[in-house]
N, C-alpha and C positions, 0 to 999 in steps of 0.2 A: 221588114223584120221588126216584131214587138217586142218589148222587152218580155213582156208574161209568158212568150215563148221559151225563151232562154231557160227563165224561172221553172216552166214546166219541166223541158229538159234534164234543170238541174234536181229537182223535185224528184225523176222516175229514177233516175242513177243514184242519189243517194237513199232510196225505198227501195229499189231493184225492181220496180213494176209498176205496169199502169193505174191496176187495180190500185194498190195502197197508195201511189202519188193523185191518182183520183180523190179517193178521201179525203186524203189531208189538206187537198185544193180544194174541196166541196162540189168537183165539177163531176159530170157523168163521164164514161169510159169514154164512150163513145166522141164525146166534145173532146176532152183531153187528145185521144187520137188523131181525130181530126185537124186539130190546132199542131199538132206535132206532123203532121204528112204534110201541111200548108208548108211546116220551114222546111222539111226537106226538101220538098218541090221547090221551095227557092233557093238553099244551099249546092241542091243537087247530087245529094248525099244521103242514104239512109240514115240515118241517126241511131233507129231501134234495130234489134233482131226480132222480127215477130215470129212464134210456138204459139201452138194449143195452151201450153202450158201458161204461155201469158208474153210480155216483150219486156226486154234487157236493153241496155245499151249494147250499139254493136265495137266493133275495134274502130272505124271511122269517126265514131261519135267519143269514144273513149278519147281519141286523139285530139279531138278539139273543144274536150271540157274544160281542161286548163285555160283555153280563152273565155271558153263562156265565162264560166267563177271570177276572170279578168273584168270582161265588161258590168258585170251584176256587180262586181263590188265596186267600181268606179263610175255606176249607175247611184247605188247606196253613199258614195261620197259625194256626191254629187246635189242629193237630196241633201243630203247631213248639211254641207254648207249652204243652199238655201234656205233650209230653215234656221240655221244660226244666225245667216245674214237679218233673214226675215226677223228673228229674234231682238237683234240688237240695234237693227238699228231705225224699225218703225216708230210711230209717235205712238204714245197713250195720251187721248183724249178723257180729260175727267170732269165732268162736271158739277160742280157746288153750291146750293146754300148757302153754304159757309164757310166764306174761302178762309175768312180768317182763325180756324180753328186749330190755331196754330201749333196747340202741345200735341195733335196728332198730325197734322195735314203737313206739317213740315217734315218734323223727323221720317215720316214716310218716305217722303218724295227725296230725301239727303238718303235714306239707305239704300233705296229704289237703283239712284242716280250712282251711288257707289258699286254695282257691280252691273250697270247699264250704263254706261259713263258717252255711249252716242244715241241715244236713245231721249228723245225730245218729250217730257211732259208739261202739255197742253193743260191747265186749269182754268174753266170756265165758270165764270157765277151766272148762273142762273135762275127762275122760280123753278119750283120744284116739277110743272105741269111742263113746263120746258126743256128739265133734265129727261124727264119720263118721255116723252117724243124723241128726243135725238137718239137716245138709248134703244126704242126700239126701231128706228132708223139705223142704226147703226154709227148717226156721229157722233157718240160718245160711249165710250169703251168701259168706263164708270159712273156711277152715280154717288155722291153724296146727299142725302135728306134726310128730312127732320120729321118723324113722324111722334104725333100726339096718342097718348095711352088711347085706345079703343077706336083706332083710323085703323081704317083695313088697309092692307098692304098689299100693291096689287101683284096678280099672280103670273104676270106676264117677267116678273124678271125674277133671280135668284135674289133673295135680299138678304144679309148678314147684321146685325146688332153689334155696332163696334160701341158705343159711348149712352148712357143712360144717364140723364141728370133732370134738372128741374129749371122750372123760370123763373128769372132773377130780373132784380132794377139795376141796368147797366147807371151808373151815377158819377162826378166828380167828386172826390173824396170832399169837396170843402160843400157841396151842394147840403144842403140840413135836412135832406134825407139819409146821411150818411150817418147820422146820430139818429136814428129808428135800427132796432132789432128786426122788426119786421115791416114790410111798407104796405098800407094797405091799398084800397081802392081811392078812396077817398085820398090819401097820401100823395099817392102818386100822380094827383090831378092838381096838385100845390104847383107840380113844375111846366113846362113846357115838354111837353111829349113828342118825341119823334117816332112815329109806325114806319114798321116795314110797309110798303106794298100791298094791296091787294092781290093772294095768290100765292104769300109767306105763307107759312104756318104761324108763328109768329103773330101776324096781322089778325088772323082766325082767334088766336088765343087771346089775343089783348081784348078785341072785342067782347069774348066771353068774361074775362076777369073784370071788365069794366060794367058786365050788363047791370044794367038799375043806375049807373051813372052816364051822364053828356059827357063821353069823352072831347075833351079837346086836344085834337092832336095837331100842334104849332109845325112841324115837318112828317113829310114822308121820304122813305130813299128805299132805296133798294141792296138788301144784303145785310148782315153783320159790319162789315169791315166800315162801310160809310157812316153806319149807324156810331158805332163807337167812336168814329173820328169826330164827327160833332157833338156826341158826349163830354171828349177830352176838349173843347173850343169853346164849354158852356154854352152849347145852344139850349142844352135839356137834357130829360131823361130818356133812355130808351127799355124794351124788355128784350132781353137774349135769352138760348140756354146758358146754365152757368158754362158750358166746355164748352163756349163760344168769347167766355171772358176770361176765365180763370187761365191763365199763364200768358195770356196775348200780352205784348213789348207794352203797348199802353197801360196794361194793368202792372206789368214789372216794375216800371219806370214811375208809377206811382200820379199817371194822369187820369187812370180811369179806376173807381171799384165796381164794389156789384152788393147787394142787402138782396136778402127771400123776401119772397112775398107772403104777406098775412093772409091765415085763412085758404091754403090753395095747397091741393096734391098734388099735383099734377104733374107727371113727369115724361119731359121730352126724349124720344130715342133718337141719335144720329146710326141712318141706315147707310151701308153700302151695298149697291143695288147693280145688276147686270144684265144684261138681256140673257133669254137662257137659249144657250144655240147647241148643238152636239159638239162643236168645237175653239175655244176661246182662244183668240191670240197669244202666244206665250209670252210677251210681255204685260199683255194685260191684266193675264194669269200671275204673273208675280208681283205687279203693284198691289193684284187684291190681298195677296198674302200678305204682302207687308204690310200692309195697312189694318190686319186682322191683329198681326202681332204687336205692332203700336198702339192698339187700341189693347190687346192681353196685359202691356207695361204697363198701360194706365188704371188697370184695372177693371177695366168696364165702365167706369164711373170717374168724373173729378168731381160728385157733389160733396158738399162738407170740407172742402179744404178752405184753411185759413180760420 
């Protein structure tokens, strides 16, 4: 016994006929039939009355629809908690660029966590060519990246524009770039430089702002978070987006600033990106939301504050 049997069953009784519970299932008469004389032959019971004029439920089948509507709905509860379970209590995997971009990637992940409260979020840093793999492999359920004005965005995932801002000199407030309005090339070559990686966006861009000069770049790391941390320990300067510095604990606390850069348009987008399937996890479905909305508080943008 199937359950789509039942469903058919319940389907013909509440239509009165083959005919219209055929439609409304999409199946042909003849299938529909067929699937209905299989459960009799196993109940041992007619179920329909069959006429010319078309088939009814009979008095035997009448009798034992009140269980069927039993099992179908304890079928549908059935389902229902599965997927709540499934809801609440898988991981979201996300992976980041930029774990440290904290006036959105926090509050997200604290509203998220408030009404998912067993529900385990995985944040991963990775290069961006690494988020973009695991995403259409399916180990990672989101993306964070940083895409630069006129980089194509590729079409294999849904991508969303949560934060729009510019590149900035990640600096120590006493560093004597921090008395420049704007920092230029030249400027920025005064300090010890830390690049991201080869494989940043970031790394891409420095290069370009530096062309015509020998960058010397004293470190490299990998991420935001590290970069800033030897920021605030005076090893050097580094370049972030500003919504990669602008509200982080080290800029509150007054270890790290950040000066524009001279001579330069250039504005970075932080994407949220997902593989595009015909069905998305419902937890993953609602960290993207929140994260949509945290990005709507901020505006779209933290450039120009301070």
């Amino acid at each position: 016994m199937r359950t789509e049997q039942l469903e058919y069953i319940a389907a013909v009784t509440r239509l009165g006929s083959l005919r219209r519970a055929a439609e409304e299932l999409r199946l042909s008469q003849p299938a529909l039939s067929e699937t209905v004389r299989n459960l009799e032959r196993e109940l041992g019971i007619d179920l329909l009355e069959r006429r010319r004029s078309g088939a009814t439920m009979s008095a035997a089948g009448r009798e034992l629809l009140p269980h069927i509507i039993q099992v179908l709905e304890a079928v549908d509860r059935l389902r229902g908690a599965a997927g709540e379970q499934h809801r609440i209590s898988r991981m979201v995997r996300v992976g980041t660029v930029n774990a440290a971009t904290v006036p959105l990637l926090i509050p997200a992940v604290r509203e998220f966590r408030a009404s998912h409260p067993v529900t385990q979020v995985e944040v991963v840093g990775a290069q961006q060519s690494d988020i973009h793999r695991a995403l259409s492999e399916g180990g990672f359920d989101l993306g964070l990246v940083n895409h630069l004005d006129g980089d194509d965005v590729p079409a294999d995932f849904e991508s969303t524009e949560l934060l729009r801002g510019r590149p900035v000199v990640c600096i120590r407030p006493d560093s004597a770039l921090s008395a420049l309005t704007r920092v230029s090339a030249p400027d920025l070559l005064t300090e010890p430089l830390i690049a991201m990686r080869s494989g940043y966006v970031m790394h891409r861009f420095v290069h370009r702002f530096l062309e015509g000069h020998e960058p010397a770049f004293s470190y490299s790391t990998d991420g935001a978070e590290m970069g800033k941390l030897m920021v605030a320990e005076g090893l050097g300067a580094t370049v972030l987006p500003d919504f990669s510095v602008i509200g982080d604990p080290l800029e509150r606390l007054g270890a790290i600033t950040y000066r524009p850069l001279a001579e330069d348009s250039t504005r970075v987008r932080l994407m949220l990106q997902r593989r595009r399937a015909e069905s998305v996890p419902r937890a993953a479905h609602d960290l993207h939301e929140v994260f949509v909305r945290q990005a709507e508080a901020l505006g779209g943008t933290l450039t120009g504050r301070g």
